[in-house]
C-alpha positions as CSV (number, residue, x, y, z in Angstrom):
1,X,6.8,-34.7,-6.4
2,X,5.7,-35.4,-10.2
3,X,2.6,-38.1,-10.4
4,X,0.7,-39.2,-13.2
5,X,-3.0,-38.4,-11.5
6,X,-6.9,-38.3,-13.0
7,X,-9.3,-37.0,-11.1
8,X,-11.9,-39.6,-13.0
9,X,-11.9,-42.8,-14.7
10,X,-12.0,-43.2,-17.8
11,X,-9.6,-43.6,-20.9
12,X,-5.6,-43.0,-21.1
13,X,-6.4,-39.8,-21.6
14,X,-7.6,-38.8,-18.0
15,X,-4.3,-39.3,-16.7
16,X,-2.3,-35.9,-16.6
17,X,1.1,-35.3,-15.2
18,X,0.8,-32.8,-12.1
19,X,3.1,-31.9,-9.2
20,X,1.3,-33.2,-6.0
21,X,2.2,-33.6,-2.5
22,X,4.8,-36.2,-1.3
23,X,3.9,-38.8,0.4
24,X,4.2,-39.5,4.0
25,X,6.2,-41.8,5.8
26,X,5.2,-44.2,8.0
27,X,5.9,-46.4,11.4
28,X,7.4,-49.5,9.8
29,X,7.8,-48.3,6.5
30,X,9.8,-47.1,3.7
31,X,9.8,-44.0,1.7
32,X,10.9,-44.9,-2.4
33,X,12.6,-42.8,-5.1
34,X,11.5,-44.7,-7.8
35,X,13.6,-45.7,-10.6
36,X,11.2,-47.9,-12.9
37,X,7.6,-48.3,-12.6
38,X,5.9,-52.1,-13.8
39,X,2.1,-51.1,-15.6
40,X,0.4,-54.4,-14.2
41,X,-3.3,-54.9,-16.5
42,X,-5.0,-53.8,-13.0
43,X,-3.6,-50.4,-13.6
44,X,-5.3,-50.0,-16.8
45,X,-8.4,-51.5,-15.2
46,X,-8.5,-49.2,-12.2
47,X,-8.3,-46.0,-14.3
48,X,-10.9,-47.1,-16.7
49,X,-13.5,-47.5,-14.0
50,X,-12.1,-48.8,-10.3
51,X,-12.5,-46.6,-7.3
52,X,-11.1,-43.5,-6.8
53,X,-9.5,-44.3,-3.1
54,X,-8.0,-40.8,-3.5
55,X,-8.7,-37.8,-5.6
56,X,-6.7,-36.7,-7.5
57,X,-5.6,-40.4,-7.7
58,X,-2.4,-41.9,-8.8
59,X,-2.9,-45.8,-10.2
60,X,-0.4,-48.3,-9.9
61,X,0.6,-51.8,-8.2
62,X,4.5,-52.2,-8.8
63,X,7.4,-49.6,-8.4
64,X,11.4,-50.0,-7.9
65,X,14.1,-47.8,-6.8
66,X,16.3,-46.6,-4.0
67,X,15.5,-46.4,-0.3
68,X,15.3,-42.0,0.4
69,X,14.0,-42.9,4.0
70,X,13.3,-45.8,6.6
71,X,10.6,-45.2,8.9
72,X,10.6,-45.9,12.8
73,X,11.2,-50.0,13.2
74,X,12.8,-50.5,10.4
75,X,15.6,-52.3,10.0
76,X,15.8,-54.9,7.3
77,X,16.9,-52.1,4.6
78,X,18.9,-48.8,4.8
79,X,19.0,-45.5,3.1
80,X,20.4,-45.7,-0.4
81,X,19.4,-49.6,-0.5
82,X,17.5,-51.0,-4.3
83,X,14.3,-52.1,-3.9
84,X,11.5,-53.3,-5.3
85,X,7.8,-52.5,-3.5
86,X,4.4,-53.7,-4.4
87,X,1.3,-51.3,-3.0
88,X,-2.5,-51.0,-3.5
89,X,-1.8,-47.9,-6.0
90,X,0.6,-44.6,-6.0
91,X,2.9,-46.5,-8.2
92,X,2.7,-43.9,-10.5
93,X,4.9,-41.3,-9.1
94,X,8.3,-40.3,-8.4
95,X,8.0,-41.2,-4.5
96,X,6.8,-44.0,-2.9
97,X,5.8,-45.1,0.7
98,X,5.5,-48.4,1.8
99,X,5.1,-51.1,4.3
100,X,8.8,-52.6,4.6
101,X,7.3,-56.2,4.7
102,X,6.2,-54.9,0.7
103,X,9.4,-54.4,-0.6
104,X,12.3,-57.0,-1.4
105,X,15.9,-56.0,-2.1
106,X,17.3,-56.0,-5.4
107,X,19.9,-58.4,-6.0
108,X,23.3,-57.2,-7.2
109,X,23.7,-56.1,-10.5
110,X,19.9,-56.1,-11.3
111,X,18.4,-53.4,-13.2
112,X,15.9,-51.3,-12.1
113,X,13.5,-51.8,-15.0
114,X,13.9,-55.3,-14.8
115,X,12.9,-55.3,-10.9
116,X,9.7,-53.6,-11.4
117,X,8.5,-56.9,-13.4
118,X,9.4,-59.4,-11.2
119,X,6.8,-59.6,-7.8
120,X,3.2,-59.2,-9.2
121,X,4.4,-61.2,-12.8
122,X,6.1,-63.9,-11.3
123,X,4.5,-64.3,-8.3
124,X,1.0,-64.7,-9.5
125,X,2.3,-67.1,-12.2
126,X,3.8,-69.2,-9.8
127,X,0.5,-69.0,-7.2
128,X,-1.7,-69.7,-10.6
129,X,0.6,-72.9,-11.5
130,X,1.5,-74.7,-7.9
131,X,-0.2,-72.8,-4.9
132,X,-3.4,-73.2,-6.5
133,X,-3.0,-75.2,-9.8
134,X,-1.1,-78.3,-8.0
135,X,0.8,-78.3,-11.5
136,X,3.3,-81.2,-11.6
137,X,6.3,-82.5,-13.2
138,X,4.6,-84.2,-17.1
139,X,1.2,-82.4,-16.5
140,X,0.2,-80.3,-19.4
141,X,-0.9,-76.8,-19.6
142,X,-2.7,-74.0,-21.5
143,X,-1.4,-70.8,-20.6
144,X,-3.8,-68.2,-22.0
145,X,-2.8,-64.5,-23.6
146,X,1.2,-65.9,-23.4
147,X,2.6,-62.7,-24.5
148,X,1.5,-60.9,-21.6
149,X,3.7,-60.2,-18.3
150,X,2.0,-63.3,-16.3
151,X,2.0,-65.1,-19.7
152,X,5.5,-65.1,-19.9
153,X,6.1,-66.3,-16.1
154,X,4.4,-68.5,-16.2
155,X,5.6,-70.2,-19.7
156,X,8.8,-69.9,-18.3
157,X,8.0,-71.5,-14.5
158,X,6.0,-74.3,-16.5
159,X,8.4,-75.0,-18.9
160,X,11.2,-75.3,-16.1
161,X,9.0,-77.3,-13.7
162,X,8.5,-80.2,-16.7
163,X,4.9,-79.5,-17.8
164,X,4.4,-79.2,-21.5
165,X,3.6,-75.6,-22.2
166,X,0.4,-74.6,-24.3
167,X,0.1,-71.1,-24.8
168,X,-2.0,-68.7,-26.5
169,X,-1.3,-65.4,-28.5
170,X,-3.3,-62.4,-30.8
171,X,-0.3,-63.5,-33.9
172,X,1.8,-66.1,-35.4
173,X,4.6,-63.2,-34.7
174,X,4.1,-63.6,-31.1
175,X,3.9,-67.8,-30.7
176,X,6.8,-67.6,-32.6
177,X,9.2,-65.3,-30.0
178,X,7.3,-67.3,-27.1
179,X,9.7,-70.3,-28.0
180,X,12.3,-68.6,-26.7
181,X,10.9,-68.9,-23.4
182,X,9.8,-72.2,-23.5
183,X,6.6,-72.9,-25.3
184,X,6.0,-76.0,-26.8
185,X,3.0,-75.3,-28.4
186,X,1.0,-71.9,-29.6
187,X,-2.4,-71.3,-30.9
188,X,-3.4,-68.1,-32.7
189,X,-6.6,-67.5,-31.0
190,X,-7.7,-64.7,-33.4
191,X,-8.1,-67.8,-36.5
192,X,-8.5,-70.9,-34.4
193,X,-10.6,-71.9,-32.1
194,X,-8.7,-72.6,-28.4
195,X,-10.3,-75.6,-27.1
196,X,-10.8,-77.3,-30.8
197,X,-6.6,-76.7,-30.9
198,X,-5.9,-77.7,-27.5
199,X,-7.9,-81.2,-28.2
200,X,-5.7,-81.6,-31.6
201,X,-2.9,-81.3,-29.5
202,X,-3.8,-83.6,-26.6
203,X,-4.8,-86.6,-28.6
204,X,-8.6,-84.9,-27.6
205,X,-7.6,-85.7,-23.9
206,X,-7.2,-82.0,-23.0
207,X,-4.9,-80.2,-20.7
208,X,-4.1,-80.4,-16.9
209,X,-4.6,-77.0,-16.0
210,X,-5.5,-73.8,-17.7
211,X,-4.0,-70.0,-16.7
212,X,-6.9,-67.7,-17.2
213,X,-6.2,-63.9,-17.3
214,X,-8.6,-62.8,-19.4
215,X,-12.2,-64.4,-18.7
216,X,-15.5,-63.8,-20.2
217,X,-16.0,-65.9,-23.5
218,X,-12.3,-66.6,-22.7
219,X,-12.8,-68.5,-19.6
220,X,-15.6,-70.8,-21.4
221,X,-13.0,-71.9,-23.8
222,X,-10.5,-72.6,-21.2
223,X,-12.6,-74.7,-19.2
224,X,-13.9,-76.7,-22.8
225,X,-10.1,-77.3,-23.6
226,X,-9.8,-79.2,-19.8
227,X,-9.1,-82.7,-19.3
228,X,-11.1,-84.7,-17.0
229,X,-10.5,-83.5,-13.6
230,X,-8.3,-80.7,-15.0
231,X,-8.1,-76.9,-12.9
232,X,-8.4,-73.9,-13.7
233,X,-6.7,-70.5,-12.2
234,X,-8.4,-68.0,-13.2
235,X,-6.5,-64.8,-12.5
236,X,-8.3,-61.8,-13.9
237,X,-11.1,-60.0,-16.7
238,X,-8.4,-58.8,-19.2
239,X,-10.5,-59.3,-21.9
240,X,-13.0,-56.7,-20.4
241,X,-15.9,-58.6,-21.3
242,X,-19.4,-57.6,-19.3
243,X,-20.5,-61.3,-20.2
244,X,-20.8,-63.7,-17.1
245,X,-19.1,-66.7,-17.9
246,X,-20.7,-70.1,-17.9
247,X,-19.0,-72.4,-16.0
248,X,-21.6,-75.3,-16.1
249,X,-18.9,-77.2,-18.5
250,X,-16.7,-78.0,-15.1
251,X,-19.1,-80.4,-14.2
252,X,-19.3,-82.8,-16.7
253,X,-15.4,-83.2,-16.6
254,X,-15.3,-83.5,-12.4
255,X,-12.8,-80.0,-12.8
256,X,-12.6,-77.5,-10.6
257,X,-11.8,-73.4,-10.8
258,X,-9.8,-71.5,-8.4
259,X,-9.8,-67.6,-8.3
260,X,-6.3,-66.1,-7.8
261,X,-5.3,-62.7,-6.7
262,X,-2.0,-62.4,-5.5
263,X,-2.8,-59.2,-3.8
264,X,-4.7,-61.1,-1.2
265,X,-2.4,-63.8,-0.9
266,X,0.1,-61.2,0.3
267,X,-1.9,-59.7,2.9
268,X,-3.3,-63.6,4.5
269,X,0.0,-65.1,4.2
270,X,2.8,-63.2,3.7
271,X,5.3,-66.0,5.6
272,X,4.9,-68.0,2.5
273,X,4.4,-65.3,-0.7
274,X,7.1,-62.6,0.7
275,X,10.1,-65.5,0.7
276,X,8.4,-67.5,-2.7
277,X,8.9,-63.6,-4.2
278,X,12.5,-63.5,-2.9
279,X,13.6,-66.8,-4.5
280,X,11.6,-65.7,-7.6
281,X,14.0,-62.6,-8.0
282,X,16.9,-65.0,-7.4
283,X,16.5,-67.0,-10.4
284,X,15.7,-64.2,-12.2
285,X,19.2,-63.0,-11.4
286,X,21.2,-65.9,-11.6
287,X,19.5,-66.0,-15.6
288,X,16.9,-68.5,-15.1
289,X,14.3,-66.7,-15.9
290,X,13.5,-63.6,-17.9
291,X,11.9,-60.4,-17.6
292,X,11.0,-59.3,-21.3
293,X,10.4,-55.3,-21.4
294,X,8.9,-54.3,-24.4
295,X,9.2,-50.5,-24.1
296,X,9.7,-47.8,-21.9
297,X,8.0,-44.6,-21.1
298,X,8.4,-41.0,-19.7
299,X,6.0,-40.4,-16.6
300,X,4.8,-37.7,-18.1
301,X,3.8,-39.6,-21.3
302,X,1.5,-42.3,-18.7
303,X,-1.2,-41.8,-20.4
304,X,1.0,-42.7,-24.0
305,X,2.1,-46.3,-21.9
306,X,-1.7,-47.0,-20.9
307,X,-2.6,-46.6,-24.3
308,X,0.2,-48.7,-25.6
309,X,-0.6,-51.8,-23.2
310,X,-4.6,-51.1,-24.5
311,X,-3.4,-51.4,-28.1
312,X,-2.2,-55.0,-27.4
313,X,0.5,-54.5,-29.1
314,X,2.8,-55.3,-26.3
315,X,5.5,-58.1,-25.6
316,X,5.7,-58.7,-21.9
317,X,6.3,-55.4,-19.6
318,X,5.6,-51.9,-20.0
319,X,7.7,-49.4,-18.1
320,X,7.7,-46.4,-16.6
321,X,10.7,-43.7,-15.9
322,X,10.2,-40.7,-13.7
């Protein structure tokens, strides 16, 4: 099969576009031609400098497409079935094999593209905002870097769960399209400061809970712009910032911090993540919620996608075509 590999980390430009061997299936699994391929931030994080678990490697978190095979056990999906699958990496490829309790069937008259932004986006939104954020109905919260693919989840699982939605963005451009999906209010972090903002526009109470992709100097302001006893789900280093945080201001306001990753969520408790996903893909399809893609790529142009999402140029999701 055709793979976008590297055989080190480091920029886009390590990933080439090489024919490698398929992969295998497995007891319980499911073997994937995929369709569409979701670029989650992690991607871009592994190939700058996460471990090489294979070599040469292929990156990625989030493929869909159509069942090829189903291996011994199997029988909640069939050959020529639309899937979606989530994996530790090998997204990147034509093929796929996976764990059947990692995929979810695509509902009717879903696209394929639109699938491979659904589990990891929406999922960790809603895990940042209720699992662990205890968000509830007139609660108010600050959704940091909203114009990314958990930004938008979550803006638009806020919005519809009653909270009044506070999100943050690189341009007025950007605030200005997150209306559509139900922001209330937006903050151009690259001229004003976050927590001075968020204060403005909370009466200097603050906000309920923040969404924190991006940490670093990032994370300080989230947890300045808190209310008393307000949380924080912090859900990933985005910002790439070597900088420890200092999280000494939770203290004075009685708040509290929860680290999410979705990933392990999945693999503790899949009786509650695998069925939340499900409904999740439901609403998507009956229009209640909305995957945006921003642009697709050729696999062969991976390392032209990577850049892309590194530019920050992006709208919501990223996608991939073998």
């Amino acid at each position: 099969m055709k793979a976008a590999v590297y055989y080190e980390t480091g920029g886009p430009e390590v990933l080439k576009y090489e024919e490698v061997a398929d992969p295998v299936l497995r007891k319980g699994g499911i073997l994937i031609d995929v369709a569409a391929i979701g670029i989650q931030g992690g991607d871009t994080l592994n190939r700058g400098g996460g471990a090489l678990a294979t070599n040469p490697h292929i990156v990625g978190y989030q493929a869909s497409g159509t069942v090829r095979e189903v291996g011994e056990g199997v029988t909640s999906f069939v050959v020529g079935q639309p899937v979606v699958a989530t994996m530790a990496y090998g997204s990147h490829a034509a093929l796929v094999s996976v764990p059947a309790t990692s995929a979810w069937a695509i509902p009717y008259g879903m696209s394929f593209e639109t699938a491979a932004g659904i589990p990891i986006e929406f999922g960790t939104a809603h895990d940042c905002l209720f699992e662990f954020g205890r968000l509830k109905a007139g609660e108010t919260v600050l959704i940091q870097a909203g114009a990314s693919g958990v930004g938008l989840a979550a803006i638009q699982l806020a919005e519809a769960a009653g909270a009044t939605v506070i999100a943050t963005a690189s341009s007025d451009d950007r605030l200005a399209r997150l209306k559509d999906f139900g922001l209330h209010h937006g903050i151009n972090y690259a001229v004003k400061n976050v927590a001075a903002e968020v204060m403005a526009l909370t009466n200097n109470r603050g906000v309920d809970l923040v969404v924190d992709s991006v940490g670093g100097p990032t994370l300080e302001g989230s947890i300045a712009s808190l209310a008393y006893r307000g949380r924080v789900s912090w859900v990933g280093n985005a910002g790439r910032d070597a900088h420890p945080p200092a999280i000494n201001g939770l203290m004075g306001k009685n708040a509290s911090i929860n680290g999410v990753f979705l990933g392990a969520e999945m693999a503790m408790n899949p009786q509650r993540t695998h069925p939340m996903i499900s409904e999740l893909m439901q609403r998507v399809a009956s229009g209640g919620l909305t995957v945006q893609i921003d642009k697709s790529f050729p696999l062969s142009d991976a390392a032209g996608a990577h850049e892309y999402i590194e530019s920050r140029k992006a709208f919501g999701r990223v996608i991939l075509i073998p």
